[in-house]
N, C-alpha and C positions, 0 to 999 in steps of 0.2 A: 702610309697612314698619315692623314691630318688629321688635327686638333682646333677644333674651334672654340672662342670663347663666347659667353651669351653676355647682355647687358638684360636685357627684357625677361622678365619671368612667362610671359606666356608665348612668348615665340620659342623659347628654351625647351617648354611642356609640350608644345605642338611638336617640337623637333622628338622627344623623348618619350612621351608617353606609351606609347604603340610598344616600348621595351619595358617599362615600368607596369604596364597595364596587365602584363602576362603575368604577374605574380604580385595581387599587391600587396601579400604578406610579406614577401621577401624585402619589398622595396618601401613598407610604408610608412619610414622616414622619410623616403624624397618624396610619396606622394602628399603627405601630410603638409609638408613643410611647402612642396613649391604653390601646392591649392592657397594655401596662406599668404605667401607671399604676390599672389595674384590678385588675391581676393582683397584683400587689409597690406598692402603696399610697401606703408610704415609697421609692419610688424615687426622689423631689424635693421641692425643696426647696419648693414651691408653685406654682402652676396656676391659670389663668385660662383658662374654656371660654367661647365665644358661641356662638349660632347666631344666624344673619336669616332671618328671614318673611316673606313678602307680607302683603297686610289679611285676605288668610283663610287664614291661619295656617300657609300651605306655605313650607315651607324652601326657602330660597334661596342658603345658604351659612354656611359655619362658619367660625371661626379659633380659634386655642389658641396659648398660650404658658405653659412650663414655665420657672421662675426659674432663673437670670438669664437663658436663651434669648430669641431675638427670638421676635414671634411669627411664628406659620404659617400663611400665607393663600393654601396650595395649595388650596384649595377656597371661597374668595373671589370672588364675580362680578364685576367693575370697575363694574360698576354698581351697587353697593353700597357703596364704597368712600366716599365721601362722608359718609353718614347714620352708617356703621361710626365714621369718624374722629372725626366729631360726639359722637358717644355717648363715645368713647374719653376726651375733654378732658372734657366734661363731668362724667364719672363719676370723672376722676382715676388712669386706670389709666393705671400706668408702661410705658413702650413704648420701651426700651431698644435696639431694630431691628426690623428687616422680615426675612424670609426665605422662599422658594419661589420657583416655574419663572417666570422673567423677566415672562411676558405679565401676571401679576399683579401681583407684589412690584414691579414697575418702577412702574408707574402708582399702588398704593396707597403706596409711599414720596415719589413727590411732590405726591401729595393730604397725607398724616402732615404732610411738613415745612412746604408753602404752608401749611396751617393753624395748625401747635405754632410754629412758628419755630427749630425743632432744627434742624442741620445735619449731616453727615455725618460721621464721624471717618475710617470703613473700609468700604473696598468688596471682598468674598470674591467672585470670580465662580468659578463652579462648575459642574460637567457631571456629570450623572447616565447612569451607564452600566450597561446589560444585561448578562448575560450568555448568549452565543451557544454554539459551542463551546469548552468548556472545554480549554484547552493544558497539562499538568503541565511547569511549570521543569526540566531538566534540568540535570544535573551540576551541582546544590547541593550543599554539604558539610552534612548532619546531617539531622535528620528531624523529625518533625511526633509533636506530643503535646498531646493539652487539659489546660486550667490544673486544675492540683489546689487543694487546700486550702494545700498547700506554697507556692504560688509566688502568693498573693493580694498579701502583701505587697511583694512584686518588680513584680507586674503593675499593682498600684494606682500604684506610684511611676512607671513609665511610661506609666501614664493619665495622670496628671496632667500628664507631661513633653509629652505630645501636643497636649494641650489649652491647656498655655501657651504652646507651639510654633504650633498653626493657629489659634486661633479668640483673640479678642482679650479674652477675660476671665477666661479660665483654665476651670475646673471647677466646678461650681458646689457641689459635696460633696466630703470626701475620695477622691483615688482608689480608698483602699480598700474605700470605702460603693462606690461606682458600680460596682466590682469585683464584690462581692459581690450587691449586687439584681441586677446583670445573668446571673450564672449561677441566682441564684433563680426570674430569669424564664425561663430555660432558654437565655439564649446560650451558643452553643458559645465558647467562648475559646481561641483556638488558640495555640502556641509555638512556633517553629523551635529548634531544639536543637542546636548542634553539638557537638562532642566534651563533651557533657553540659554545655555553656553555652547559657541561651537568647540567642537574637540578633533574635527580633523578634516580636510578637503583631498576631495581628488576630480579630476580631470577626465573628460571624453571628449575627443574633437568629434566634430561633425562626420557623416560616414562618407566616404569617397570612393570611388570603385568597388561600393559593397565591403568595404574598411574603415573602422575608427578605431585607435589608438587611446590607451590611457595613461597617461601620468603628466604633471606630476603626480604625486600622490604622497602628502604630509601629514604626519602626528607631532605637535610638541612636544618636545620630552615628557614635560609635567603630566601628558594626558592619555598615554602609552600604556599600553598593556590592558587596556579595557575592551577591546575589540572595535573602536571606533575606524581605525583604516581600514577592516575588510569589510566591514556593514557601509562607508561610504563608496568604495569600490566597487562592490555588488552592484548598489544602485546604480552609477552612472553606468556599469554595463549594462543592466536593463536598459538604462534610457537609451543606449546606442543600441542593444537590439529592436528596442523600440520604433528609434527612427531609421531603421531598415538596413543596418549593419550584419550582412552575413558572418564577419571576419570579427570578431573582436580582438586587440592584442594589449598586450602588454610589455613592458622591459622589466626582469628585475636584475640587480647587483647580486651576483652569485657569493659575493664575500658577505652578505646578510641573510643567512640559514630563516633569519625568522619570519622576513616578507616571501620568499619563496614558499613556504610551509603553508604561510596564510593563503595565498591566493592560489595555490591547489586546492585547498580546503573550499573553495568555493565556485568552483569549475574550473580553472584555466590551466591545460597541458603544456607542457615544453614543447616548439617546435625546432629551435637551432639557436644555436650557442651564437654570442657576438662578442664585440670588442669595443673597449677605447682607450686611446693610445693618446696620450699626453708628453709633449715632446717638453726637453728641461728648454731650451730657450728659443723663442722666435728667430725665425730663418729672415735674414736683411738682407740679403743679397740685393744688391740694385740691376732692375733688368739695362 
């Protein structure tokens, strides 16, 4: 088995795709994320690609991770996971977490930690959900408009509010950067509006292998419990069916009963359980 590491994101995707492409439910975090990274360049802050091989030279499986993100080992075989981790210490690359559909990131985080001797800080358990038919929220006050150039600076400060809110490291750029490459790569940016205030945004990348992805997806406290995030939800999944998204998906946080409720309530099924795996201190090993 070798291990190669990528510099180039589209030599990476050429090498990988053909295994990503067979499921792009399963994998539309790397598909999402490396189309991005191809396409808008500076969308992060740095990036680490692999692929694995057998002895003659066929691919066996890829991971990636974008700074400070865990990495992504939805397309990781468990029996690779070993020689992966190996290389991992050896070479000195920082591995801040694990993330993907349980049957992997379960078993590659306790190979990571039996080996690094890192231990846990934070466990995200999360449900990736489809969407079936779509239900439009009723009797919402206000309506649905995509982000302009006006409201980048409004929109960013609630990216940012999101991402100190669910994930345990904040953002990894200003919101108003993540703001801005993500309508460069063509996400739709949605607003709920009510009497000309916004009250909540969510997120649809552009569709890619007949896939687009949703979130983030934010209410401020102050504007919560009005049904503002499922009526701006709804919409941007329209818009991705619209722009010819067979696949719609979503992520939610399984420990928030109350966004899972909602976006059932408005077509999207459970299809498999995920993870993310926040380690208590960065791995320094010098390769």
């Amino acid at each position: 088995m070798t291990i190669q590491r990528h510099e180039d994101a589209e030599l990476f995707w050429n090498t990988t795709k053909a295994l990503f492409l067979q499921d792009p439910v399963r994998h539309t975090v790397a598909i999402t994320v490396i189309s991005q990274l191809i396409e808008v360049p500076d969308s992060y802050r740095g990036s680490m690609m692999l692929t694995v091989h057998d002895n003659d030279g066929g691919l066996l499986g890829a991971l990636f991770r974008t700074a400070p993100w865990p990495l992504s080992v939805s397309a990781l075989p468990v029996e690779t996971h070993a020689e992966v981790v190996d290389y991992l210490l050896a070479e000195g690359i920082e591995t801040t977490g694990v993330g993907g559909p349980r049957d992997v990131a379960d078993p590659f985080t306790e190979a990571w930690i039996a080996a690094s001797g890192q231990t846990i800080e934070q466990t995200i358990p999360m449900r990736l959900y489809h969407l079936g038919q779509l239900e439009m929220p009723a009797n919402v006050a206000g309506e649905f408009r995509l982000t302009g150039e006006a409201d980048v600076a409004m929109v960013g400060g609630w990216w940012e509010d999101f991402f100190a809110e669910a994930t345990h490291g904040g953002n990894p750029e200003s919101g108003e950067h993540d703001v801005r490459k993500a309508l460069e790569f063509g996400r739709a940016i949605g607003l709920w509006v009510d009497e000309g205030e916004p009250g909540s945004f969510a997120v649809a990348s552009p569709p890619r292998a007949g896939m687009s992805r949703i979130g983030p997806v934010y209410t401020p406290a102050d504007k919560r419990g009005r049904g503002y995030g499922a009526a701006v939800t709804a919409q941007v999944a329209q818009w991705a069916v619209d722009q010819g998204a067979e696949h719609v998906l979503l992520f939610t946080d399984l420990d928030n009963p109350t966004s899972n409720s909602i976006y059932q309530r408005i077509g999207f099924r459970p299809v498999f359980d995920a993870v993310e795996y926040v380690f208590a201190d960065r791995h320094t090993l010098e390769a």
